[in-house]
Backbone as JSON, one array per atom type, in Angstrom:
{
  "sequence": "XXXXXXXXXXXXXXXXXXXXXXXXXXXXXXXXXXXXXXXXXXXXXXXXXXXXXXXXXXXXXXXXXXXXXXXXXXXXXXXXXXXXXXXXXXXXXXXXXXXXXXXXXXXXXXXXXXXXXXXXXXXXXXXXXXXXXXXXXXXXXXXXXXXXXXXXXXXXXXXXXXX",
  "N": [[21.33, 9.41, 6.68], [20.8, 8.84, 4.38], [18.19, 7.8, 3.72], [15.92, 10.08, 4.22], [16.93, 11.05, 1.22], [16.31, 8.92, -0.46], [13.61, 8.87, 0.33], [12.45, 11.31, -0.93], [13.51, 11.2, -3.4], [11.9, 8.8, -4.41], [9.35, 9.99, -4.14], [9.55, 11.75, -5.75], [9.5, 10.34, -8.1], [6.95, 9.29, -8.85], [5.82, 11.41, -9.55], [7.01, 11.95, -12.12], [6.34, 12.77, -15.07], [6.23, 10.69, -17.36], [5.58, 8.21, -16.09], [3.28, 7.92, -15.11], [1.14, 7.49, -16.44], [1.32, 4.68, -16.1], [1.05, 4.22, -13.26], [-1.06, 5.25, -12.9], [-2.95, 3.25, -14.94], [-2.34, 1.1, -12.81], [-4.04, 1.5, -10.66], [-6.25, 1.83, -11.93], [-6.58, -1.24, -11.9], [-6.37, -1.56, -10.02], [-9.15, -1.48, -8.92], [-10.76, -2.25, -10.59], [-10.18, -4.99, -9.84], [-11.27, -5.0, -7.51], [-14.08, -4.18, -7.78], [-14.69, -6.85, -8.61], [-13.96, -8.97, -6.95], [-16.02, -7.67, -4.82], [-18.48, -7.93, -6.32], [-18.06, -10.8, -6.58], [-18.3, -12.03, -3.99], [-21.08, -11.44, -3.65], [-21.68, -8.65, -3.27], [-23.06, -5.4, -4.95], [-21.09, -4.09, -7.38], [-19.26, -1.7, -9.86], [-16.5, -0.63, -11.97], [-15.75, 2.11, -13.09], [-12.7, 3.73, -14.8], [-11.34, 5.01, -12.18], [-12.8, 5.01, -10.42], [-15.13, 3.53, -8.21], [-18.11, 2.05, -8.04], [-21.12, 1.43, -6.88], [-24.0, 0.75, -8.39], [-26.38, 0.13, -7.83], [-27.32, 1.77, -5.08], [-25.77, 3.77, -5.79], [-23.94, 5.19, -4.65], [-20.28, 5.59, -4.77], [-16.92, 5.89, -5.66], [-13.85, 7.82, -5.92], [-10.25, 6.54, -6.63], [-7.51, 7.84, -5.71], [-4.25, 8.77, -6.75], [-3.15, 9.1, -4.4], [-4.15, 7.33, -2.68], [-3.63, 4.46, -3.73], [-1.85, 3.35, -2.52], [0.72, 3.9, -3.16], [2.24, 5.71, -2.16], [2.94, 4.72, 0.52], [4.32, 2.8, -0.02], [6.45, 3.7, -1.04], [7.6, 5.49, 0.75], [8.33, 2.33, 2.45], [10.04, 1.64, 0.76], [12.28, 3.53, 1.06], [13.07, 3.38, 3.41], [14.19, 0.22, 3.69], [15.52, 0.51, 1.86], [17.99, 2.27, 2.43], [18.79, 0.72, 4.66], [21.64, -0.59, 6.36], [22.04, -3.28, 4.47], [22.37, -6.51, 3.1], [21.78, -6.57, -0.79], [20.49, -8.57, -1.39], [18.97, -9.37, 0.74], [17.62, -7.0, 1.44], [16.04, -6.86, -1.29], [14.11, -8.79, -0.58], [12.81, -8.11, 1.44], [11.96, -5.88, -0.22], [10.16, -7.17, -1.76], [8.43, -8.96, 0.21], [7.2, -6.77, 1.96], [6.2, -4.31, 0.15], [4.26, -6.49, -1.36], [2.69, -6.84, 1.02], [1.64, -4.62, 2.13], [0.02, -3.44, -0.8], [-1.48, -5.44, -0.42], [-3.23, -5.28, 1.93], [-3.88, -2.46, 1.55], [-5.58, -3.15, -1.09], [-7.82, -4.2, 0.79], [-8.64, -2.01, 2.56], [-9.71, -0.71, 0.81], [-12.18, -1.92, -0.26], [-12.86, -1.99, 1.87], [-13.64, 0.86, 2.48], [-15.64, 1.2, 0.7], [-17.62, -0.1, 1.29], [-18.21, 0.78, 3.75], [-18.65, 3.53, 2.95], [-21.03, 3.72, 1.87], [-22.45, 2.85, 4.39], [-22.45, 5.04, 5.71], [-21.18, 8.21, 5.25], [-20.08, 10.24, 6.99], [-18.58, 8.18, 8.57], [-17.21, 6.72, 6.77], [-15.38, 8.91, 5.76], [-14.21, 9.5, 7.72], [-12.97, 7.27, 8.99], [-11.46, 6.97, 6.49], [-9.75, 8.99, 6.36], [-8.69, 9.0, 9.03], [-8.33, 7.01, 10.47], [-6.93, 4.58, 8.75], [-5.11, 6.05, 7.3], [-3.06, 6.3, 9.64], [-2.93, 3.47, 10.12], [-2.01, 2.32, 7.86], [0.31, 4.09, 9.01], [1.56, 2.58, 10.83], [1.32, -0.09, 10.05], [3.41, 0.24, 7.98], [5.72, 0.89, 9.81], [5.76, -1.37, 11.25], [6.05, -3.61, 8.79], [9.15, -2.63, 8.23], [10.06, -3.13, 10.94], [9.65, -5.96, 11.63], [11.3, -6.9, 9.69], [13.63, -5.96, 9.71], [13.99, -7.15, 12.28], [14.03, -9.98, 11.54], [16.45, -10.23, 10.08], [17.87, -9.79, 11.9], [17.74, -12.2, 13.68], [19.19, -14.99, 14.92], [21.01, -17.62, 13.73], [21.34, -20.51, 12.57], [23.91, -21.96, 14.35], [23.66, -20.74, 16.6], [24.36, -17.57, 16.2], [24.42, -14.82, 15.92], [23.18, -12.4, 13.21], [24.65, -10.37, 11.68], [24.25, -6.93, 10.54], [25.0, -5.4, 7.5]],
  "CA": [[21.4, 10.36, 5.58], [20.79, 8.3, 2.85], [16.36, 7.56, 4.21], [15.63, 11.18, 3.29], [17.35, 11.03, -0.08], [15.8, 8.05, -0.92], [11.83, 8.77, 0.35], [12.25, 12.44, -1.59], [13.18, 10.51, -4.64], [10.36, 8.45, -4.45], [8.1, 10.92, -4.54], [9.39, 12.97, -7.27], [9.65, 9.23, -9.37], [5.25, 9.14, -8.38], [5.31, 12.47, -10.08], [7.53, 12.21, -12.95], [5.34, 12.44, -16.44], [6.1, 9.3, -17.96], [5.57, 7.06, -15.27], [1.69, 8.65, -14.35], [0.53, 6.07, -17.46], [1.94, 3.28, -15.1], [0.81, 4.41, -11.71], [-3.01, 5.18, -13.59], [-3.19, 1.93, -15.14], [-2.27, 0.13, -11.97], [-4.62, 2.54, -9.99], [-7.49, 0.84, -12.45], [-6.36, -2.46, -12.19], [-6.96, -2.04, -8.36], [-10.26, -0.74, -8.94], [-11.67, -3.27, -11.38], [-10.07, -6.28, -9.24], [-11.86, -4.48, -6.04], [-15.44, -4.47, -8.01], [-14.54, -7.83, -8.96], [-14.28, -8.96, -5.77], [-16.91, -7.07, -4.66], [-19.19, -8.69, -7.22], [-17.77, -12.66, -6.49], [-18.94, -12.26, -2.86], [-22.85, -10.72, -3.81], [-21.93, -7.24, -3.58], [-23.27, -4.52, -6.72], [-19.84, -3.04, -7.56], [-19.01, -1.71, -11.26], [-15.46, -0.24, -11.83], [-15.46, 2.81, -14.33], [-11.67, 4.0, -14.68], [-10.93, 4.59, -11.1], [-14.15, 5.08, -9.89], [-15.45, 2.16, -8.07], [-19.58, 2.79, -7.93], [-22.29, 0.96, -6.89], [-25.01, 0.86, -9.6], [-27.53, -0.3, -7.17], [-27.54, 2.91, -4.64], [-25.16, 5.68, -6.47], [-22.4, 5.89, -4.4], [-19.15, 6.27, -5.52], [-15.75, 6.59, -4.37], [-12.61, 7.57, -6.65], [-9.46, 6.09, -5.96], [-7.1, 8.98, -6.2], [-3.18, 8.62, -6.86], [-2.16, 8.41, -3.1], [-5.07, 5.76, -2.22], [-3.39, 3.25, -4.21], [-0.83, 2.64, -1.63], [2.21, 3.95, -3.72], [3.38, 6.54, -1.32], [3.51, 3.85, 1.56], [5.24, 1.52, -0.98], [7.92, 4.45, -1.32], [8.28, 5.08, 2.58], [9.03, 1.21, 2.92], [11.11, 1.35, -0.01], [13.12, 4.45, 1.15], [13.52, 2.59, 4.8], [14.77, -0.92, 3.48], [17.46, 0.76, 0.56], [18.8, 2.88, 3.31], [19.19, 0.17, 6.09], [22.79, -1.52, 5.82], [21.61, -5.18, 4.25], [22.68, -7.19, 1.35], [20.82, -6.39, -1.5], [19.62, -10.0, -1.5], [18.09, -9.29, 2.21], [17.01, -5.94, 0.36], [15.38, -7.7, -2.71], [13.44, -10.19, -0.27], [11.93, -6.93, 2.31], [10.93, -5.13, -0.39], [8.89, -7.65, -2.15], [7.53, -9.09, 0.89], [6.79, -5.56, 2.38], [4.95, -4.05, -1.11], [2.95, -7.21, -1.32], [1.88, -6.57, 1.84], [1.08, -2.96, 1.98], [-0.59, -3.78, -1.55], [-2.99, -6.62, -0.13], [-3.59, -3.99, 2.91], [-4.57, -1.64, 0.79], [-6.43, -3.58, -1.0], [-9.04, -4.66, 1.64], [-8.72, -1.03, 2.48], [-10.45, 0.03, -0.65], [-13.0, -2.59, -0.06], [-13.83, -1.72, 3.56], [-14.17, 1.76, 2.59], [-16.95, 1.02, -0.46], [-18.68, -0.67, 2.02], [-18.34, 2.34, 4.92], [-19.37, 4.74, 2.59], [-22.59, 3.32, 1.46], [-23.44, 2.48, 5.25], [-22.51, 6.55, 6.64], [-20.7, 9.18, 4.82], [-19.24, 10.58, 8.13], [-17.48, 7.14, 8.87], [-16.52, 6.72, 5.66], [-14.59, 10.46, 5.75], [-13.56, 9.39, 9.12], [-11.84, 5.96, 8.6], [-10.09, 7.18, 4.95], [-8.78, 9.98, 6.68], [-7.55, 9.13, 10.42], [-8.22, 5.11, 11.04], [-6.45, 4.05, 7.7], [-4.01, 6.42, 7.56], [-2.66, 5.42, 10.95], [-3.45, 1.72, 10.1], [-0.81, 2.29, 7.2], [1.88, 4.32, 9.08], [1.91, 1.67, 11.7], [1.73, -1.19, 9.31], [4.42, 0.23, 7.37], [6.48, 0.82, 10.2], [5.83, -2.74, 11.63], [7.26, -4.52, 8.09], [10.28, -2.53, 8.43], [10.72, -3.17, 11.95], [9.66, -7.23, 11.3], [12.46, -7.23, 8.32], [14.8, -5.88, 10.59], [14.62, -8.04, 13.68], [14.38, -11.18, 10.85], [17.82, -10.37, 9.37], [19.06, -10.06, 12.91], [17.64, -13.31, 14.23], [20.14, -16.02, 15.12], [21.14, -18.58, 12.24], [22.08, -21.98, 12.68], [24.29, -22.54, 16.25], [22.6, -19.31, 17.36], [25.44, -17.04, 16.01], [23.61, -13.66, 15.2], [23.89, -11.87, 12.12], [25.16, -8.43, 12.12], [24.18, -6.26, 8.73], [26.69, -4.31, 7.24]],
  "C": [[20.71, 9.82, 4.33], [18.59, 7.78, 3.25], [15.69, 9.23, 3.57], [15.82, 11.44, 1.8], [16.3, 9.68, -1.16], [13.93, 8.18, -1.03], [12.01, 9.8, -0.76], [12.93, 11.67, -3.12], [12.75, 9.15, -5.16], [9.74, 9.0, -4.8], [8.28, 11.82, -5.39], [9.39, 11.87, -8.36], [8.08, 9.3, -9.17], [5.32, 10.35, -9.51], [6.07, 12.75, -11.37], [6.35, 11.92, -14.23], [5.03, 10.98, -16.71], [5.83, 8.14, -17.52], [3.68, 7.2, -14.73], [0.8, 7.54, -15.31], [-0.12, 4.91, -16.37], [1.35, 3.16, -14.07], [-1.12, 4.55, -12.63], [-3.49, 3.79, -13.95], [-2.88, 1.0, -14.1], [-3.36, 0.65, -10.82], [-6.45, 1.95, -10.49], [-7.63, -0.15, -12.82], [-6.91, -2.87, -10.93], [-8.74, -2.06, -8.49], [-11.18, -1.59, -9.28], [-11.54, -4.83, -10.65], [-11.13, -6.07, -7.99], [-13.47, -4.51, -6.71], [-15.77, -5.76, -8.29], [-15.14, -8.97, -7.75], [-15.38, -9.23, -4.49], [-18.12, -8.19, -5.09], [-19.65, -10.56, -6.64], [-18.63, -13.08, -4.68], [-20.49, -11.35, -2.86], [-22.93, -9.6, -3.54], [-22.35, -6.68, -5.1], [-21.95, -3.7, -6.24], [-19.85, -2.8, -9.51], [-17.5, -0.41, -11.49], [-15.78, 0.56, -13.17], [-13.87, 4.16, -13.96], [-11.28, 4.01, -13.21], [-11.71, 4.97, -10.22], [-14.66, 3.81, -9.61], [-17.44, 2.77, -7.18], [-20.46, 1.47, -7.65], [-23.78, 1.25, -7.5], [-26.31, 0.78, -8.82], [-28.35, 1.21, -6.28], [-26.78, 4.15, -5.3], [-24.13, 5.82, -5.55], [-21.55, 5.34, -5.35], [-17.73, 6.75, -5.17], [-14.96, 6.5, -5.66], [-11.74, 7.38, -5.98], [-8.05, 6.99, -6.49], [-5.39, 8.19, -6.56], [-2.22, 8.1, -4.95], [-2.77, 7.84, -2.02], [-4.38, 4.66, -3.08], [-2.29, 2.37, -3.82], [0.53, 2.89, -2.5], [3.2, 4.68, -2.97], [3.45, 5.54, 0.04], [4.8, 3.57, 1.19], [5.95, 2.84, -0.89], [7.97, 5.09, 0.07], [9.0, 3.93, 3.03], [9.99, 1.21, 1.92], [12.32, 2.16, 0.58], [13.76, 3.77, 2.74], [14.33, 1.55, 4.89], [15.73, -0.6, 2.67], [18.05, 1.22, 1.28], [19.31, 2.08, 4.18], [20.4, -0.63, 5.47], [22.43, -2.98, 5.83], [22.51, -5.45, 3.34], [21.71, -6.95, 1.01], [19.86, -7.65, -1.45], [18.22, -10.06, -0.56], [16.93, -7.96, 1.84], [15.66, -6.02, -0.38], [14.38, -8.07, -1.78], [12.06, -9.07, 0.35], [11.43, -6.63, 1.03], [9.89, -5.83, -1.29], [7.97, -8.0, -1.15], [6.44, -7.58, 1.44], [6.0, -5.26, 0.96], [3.73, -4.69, -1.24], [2.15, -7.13, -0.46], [1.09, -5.23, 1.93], [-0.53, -2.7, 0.53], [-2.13, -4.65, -0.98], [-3.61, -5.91, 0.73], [-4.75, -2.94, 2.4], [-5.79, -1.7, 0.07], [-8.03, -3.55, -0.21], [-9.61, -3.16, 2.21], [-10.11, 0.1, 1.75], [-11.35, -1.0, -0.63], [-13.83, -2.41, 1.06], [-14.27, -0.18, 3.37], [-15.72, 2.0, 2.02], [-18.1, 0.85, 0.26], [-19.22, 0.32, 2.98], [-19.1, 3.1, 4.25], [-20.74, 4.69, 1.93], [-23.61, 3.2, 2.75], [-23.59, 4.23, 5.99], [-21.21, 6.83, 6.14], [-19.64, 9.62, 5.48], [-18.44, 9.58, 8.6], [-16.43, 7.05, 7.97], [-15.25, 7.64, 5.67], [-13.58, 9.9, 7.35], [-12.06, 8.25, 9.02], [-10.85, 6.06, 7.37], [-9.15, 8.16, 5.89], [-7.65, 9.73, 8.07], [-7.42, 7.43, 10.56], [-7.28, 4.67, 9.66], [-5.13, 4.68, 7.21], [-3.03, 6.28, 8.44], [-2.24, 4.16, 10.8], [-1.77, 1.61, 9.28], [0.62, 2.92, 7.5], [2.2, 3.29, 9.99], [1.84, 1.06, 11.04], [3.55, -1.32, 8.35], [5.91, 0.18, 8.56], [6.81, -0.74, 11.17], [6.65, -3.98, 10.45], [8.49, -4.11, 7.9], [10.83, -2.93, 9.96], [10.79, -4.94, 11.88], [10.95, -7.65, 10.0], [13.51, -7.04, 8.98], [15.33, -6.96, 11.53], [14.44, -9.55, 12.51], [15.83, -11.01, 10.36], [18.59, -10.46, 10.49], [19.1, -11.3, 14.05], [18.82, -14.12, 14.3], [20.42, -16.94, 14.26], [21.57, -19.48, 13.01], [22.52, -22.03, 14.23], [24.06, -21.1, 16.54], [23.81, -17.95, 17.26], [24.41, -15.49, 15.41], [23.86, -13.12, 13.95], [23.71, -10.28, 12.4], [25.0, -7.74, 10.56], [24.63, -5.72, 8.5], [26.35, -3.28, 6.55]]
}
């Protein structure tokens, strides 16, 4: 009961006014680290707000609100507050999980820049079905890896049971 309640307010906290600042400015933090990046290994990248462009040929990709990996991040969040843990066990998933999904994403938004400069039609292809995929199975792999870690065996091989 409580996984539904939790994803659906997620996604109305993504869409609340005051928080769109927050989610924008982290949206062109990705953007400018990703031309950065880009740049450090001899790519032409140049980050204007959340537009990540190559100056050299003219493409161009914006990085919209639910490319920046926030609605994952609030699927794994809504999966790990719902599952009976300690918050502690809680706390630990959802940083590891975010960071991951985050660094994911990341490379994501790097492999696409690159796609869509080499073919248009891949590009469209891989944002839409290979990457989407990539991320519901990733996401559902660090909840299922968080799980079977809290229920691993401790010490004289005594299981732990989550409450």
């Amino acid at each position: 009961m409580l996984f539904p309640i939790f994803l659906a307010v997620g996604f109305c906290a993504l869409l609340i006014p005051f928080l769109h600042p927050a989610i924008t400015a982290f949206t062109r933090g990705l953007v400018e680290v990703s031309a950065m990046v880009i740049r450090l290994f001899g790519g032409h990248a140049a980050a204007q707000q959340v537009i990540l462009r190559n100056p050299s040929n003219g493409f161009a990709m914006e990085v919209l609100d639910g490319c920046n990996g926030d609605d994952v991040v609030v699927l794994l969040w809504a999966a790990i507050l719902a599952y009976p843990a300690s918050w502690l066990q809680k706390g630990k998933g959802l940083l590891a999980g975010t960071a991951t999904i985050y660094v994911i994403n990341f490379l994501r938004i790097i492999s696409l820049f690159y796609l869509g400069q080499y073919d248009v039609r891949w590009f469209e292809f891989a944002h839409l079905y290979v990457w989407e995929s990539v991320f519901v199975l990733l996401t559902l792999t660090i909840f299922w890896m968080w799980v079977r870690r809290m229920a691993a065996p401790r010490g004289r091989g005594d299981p732990v049971v989550p409450r």
